[in-house]
N, C-alpha and C positions, 0 to 999 in steps of 0.2 A: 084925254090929252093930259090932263092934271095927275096921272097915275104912273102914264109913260113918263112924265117929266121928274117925277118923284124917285120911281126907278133907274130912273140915269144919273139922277141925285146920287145914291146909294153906291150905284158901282163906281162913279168917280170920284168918291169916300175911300171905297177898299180897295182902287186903283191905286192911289195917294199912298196908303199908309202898309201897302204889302211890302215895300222895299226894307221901311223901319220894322216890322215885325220880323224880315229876314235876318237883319244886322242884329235885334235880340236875341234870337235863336243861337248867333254866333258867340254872343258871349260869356266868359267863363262859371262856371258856376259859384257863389259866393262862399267863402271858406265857412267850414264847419266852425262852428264854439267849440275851445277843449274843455273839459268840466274844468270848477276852481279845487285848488289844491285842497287835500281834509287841511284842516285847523292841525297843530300839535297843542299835545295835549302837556300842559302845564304841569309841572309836577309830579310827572307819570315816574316811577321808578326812586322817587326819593323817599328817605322812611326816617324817620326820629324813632330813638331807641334810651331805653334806662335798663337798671341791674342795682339790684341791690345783693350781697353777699356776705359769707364769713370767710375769713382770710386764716391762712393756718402757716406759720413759717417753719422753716425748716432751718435750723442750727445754723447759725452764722461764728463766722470767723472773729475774734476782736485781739486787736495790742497796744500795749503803750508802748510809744517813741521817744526813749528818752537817752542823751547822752553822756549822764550821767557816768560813772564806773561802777557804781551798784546797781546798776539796771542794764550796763553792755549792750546796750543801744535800744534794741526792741524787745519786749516781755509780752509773752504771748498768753492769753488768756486758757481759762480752762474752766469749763462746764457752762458754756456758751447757753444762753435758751432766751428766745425772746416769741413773748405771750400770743395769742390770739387777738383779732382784732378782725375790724367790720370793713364794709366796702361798701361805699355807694359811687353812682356816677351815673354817667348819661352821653349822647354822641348825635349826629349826623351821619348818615350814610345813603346810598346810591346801589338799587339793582340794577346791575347789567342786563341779565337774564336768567333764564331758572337756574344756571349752575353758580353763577358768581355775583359775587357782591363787595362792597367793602363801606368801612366806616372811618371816623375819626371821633373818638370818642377820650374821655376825660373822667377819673376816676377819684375819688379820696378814700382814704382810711383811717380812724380813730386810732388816736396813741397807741402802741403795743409796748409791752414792758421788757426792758433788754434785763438783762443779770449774769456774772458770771464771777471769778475768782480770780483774783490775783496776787502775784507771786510778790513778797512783802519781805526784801530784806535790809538786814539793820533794825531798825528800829521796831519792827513789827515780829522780832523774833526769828527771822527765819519762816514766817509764816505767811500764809493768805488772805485777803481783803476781801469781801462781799462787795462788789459794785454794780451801781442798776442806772437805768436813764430810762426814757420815756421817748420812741421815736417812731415819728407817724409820716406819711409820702402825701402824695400828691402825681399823678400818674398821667401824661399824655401819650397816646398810641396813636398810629395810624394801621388798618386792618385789614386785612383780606380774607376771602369766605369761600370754601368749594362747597355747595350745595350738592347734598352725594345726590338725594332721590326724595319722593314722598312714596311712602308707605302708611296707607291710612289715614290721611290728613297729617301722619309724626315726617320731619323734613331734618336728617341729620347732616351733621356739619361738620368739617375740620378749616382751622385758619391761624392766621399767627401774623404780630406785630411788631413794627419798632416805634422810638419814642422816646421820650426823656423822663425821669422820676428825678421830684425835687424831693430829700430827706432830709429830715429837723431832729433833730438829734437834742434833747433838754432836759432838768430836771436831772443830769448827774451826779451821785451820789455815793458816798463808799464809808465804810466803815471803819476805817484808819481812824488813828486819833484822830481825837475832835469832830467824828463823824463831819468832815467838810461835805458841802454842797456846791457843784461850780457850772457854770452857764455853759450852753452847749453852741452848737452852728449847725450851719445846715451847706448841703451841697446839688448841685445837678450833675445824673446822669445822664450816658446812656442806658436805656431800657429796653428790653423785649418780652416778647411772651407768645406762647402756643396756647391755642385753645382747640376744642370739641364740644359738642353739645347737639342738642334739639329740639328744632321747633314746631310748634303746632297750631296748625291755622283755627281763630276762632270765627275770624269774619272775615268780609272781604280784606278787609284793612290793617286787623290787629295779629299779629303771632306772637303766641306764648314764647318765650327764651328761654331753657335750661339748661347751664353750661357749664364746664370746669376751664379753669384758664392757670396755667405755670406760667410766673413773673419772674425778674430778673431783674432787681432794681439798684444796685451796684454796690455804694458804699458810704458812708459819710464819719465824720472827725468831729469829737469836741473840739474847742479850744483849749490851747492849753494849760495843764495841770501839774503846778509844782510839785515836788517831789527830788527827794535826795538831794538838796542844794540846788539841784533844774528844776528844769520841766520840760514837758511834753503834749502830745496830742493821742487819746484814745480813740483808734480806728475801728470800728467795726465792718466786715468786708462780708462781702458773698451773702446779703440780702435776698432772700430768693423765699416765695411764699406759692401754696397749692391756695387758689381762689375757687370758692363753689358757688355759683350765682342765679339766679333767676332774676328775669324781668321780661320786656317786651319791646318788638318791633314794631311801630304804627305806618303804611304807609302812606304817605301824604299823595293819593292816584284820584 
């Protein structure tokens, strides 16, 4: 009796509770988890870069400006040369991806020596002047890079900038009587430049740089320099130097 009783116990347990296990059957099933997003990665594609180089120029233009009557306004120089000189600098930059890249980078170069000849009349004879000054830049660019291919771990390159060159112009000097010496100025341009070059990967992170880069750094004026009763300003124009550089790319990845 105690058996039968227990067994009717049970079915009227799973009599009770089959309605609720029907209603769960019915309901929706709980939405999936979507995975969590990756992390980005901090830093991926930026790179710090330097170059150190020698700077080689090529024949600039110079005159003096003066309204004088013995000078008929402008006197244009002749046998123009100004010296060799060094480059160093450094920059920020950003790969896109394997073809393209760019930077913004910031350049200086030591003193180079200007010298050239000038037309001395009156009191000089009818004759010419030695004159020299000492004028060094300062160089901002902003840059872009077509990454041709790698061949061998070597990764060449063509790209080209604009940008501004501050030039100082100082320390001018000429051989007219009294050998005078008189203070120079400086100006801002515009600036550009074309480069090529190639690089080579050493590590994950670091790439050798070796490059040629054509600058265009515009022009800059002493202050002015008495002469025939006036004076005037000596302009030297058409600043323009072949840069040959090595240095490297670190990627900060």
């Amino acid at each position: 009796m105690a058996k039968l009783s227990t067994y009717a116990l049970a079915g009227a347990v799973l009599f009770a509770l089959a309605p609720v296990a029907s209603r769960a059957a019915d309901l929706p099933e709980p939405p999936l988890l979507e995975p969590a997003p990756e992390p980005v990665e901090f830093g991926s594609g930026w790179y710090l870069r330097g170059d150190v180089g020698y700077k080689v120029y090529r024949d600039p233009k110079a005159s003096y400006g003066n309204p004088a009557a013995a000078f008929d306004g402008n006197r244009d120089f002749s046998g123009e040369k100004m010296g060799n000189a060094a480059v160093i600098g450094g920059g920020v930059g950003y790969k896109f991806n394997d073809w393209f890249r760019g930077d913004v980078t910031a350049d200086y170069e030591t003193p180079s020596k200007f010298h050239g000849r000038l037309f001395c009349p009156g009191a000089c004879g009818a004759g010419t002047t030695r004159e020299s000054a000492k004028i060094d830049a300062v160089t901002i660019f902003a840059n872009g890079y077509f990454d041709i291919g790698t061949f061998y771990g070597f990764t060449p390159y063509v790209g080209g900038g604009i940008g501004a060159a501050y030039l100082d112009i100082d320390h001018y000097h000429s051989n007219s009587a009294g050998n005078p010496s008189y203070k120079g100025d400086s100006d801002w341009n515009f600036a550009w430049n074309v480069t090529g070059g190639v690089g080579f990967q050493v590590s994950q992170n670091l790439v050798i740089d070796a490059n040629y880069r054509f600058v265009d750094l515009g022009k800059v004026k002493t202050k002015s320099i008495p002469a025939a009763g006036s004076s005037g300003k000596v302009k030297v124009d058409d600043i323009q130097a072949h840069e040959f550089r090595v240095g490297f790319r670190y990627l900060l990845d």
